[in-house]
C-alpha positions in Angstrom: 111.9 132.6 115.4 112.7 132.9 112.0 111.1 130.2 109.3 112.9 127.1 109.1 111.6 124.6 106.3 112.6 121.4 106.0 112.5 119.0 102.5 114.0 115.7 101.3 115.6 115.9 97.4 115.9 112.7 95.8 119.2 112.1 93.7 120.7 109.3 91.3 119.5 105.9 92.3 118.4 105.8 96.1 120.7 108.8 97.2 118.6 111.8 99.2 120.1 115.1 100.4 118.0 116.6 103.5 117.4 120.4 102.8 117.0 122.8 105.5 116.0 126.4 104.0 116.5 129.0 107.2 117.1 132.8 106.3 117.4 132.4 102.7 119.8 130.0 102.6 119.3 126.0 101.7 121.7 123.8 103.4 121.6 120.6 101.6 123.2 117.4 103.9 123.6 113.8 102.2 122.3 111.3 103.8 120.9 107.4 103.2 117.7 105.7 103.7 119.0 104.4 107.2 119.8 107.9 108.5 116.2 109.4 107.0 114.4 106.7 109.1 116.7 107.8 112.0 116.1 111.5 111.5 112.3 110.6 110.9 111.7 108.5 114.3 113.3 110.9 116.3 110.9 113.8 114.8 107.9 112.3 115.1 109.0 111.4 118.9 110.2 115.1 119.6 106.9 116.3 118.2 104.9 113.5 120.6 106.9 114.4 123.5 107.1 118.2 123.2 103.3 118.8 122.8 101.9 120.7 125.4 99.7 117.5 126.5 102.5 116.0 127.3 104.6 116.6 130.1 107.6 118.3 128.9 111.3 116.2 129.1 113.8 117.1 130.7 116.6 120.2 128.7 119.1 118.5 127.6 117.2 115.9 126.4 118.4 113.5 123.7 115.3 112.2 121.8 115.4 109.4 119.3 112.8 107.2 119.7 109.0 106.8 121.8 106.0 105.4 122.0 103.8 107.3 119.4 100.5 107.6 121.4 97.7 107.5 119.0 94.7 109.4 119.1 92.5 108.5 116.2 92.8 105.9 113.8 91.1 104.7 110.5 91.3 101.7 107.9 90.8 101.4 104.5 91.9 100.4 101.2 93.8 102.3 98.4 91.7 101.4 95.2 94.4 100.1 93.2 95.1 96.5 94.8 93.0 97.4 97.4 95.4 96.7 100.2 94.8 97.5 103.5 95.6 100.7 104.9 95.9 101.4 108.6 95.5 105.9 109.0 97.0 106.7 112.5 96.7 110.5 113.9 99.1 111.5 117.1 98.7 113.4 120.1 100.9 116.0 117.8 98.8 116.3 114.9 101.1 114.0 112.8 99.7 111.6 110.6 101.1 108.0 109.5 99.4 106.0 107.1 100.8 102.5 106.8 100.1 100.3 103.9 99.6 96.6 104.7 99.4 93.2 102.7 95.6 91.5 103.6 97.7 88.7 105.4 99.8 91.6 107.6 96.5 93.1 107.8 94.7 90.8 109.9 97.7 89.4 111.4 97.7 93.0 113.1 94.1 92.6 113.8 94.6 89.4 115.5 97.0 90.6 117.7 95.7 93.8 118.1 92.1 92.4 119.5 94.5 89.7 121.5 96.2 92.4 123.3 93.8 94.6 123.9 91.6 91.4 125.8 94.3 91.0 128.1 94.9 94.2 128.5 91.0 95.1 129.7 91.0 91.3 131.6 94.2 92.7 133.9 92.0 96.3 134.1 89.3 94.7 135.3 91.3 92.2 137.9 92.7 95.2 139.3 89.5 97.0 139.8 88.1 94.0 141.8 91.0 94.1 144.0 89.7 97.4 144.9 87.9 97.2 148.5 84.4 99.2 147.8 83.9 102.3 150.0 81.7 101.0 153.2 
């Protein structure tokens, strides 16, 4: 397969122009914030779903949007403002990092332990529902 590179150009005010670079040619396509968030969701979900971990979907597929299972995680703080900073890695190898205000910070927190609570109080319901071997 021949290398394919892929860049985003800024322009006057918030303009961007995608830039895919394949066999010495660049092919530079307009496009607005809206559509780099599109383009962006569906490639971080294409590069979830099409790991070899994963099972594989099915040709033909459309993909736009999925879960992003994460496999690692961090937090931090950037040193200027020291706001929060929440470092997720996915099953792909892709890494987000995701700047957060203190207040969204634990917000997230909060709802994060919240969740996860339930979550391991309906694991363990299920598992005493579970007649023991004899």
């Amino acid at each position: 397969m021949p290398a394919v590179e892929f860049a985003i150009e800024t322009g006057p005010g918030h303009s961007l122009q995608l830039q895919v670079q394949a066999a010495g040619r660049i092919i530079a396509l307009p496009i607005d914030a809206g559509q780099a968030a599109q383009l962006g969701q569906a490639l971080l979900a294409a590069s979830v779903l099409c790991d070899p971990r994963c099972p594989p979907p099915p040709p033909g597929s459309t993909i736009t949007t999925c879960r992003l299972p994460a496999i690692g995680w961090r937090v931090g703080a950037i040193e200027h403002g020291n706001l929060p900073v929440l470092d997720l890695r996915l099953v792909s190898g892709a890494e987000l990092s995701i700047l957060l205000t203190p207040r969204s910070a634990l917000a997230c927190g909060e709802q994060l332990q919240m969740t996860a609570k339930l979550a391991l109080a309906s694991e363990a319901e299920v598992q005493s529902e579970i007649p023991s071997a004899p």
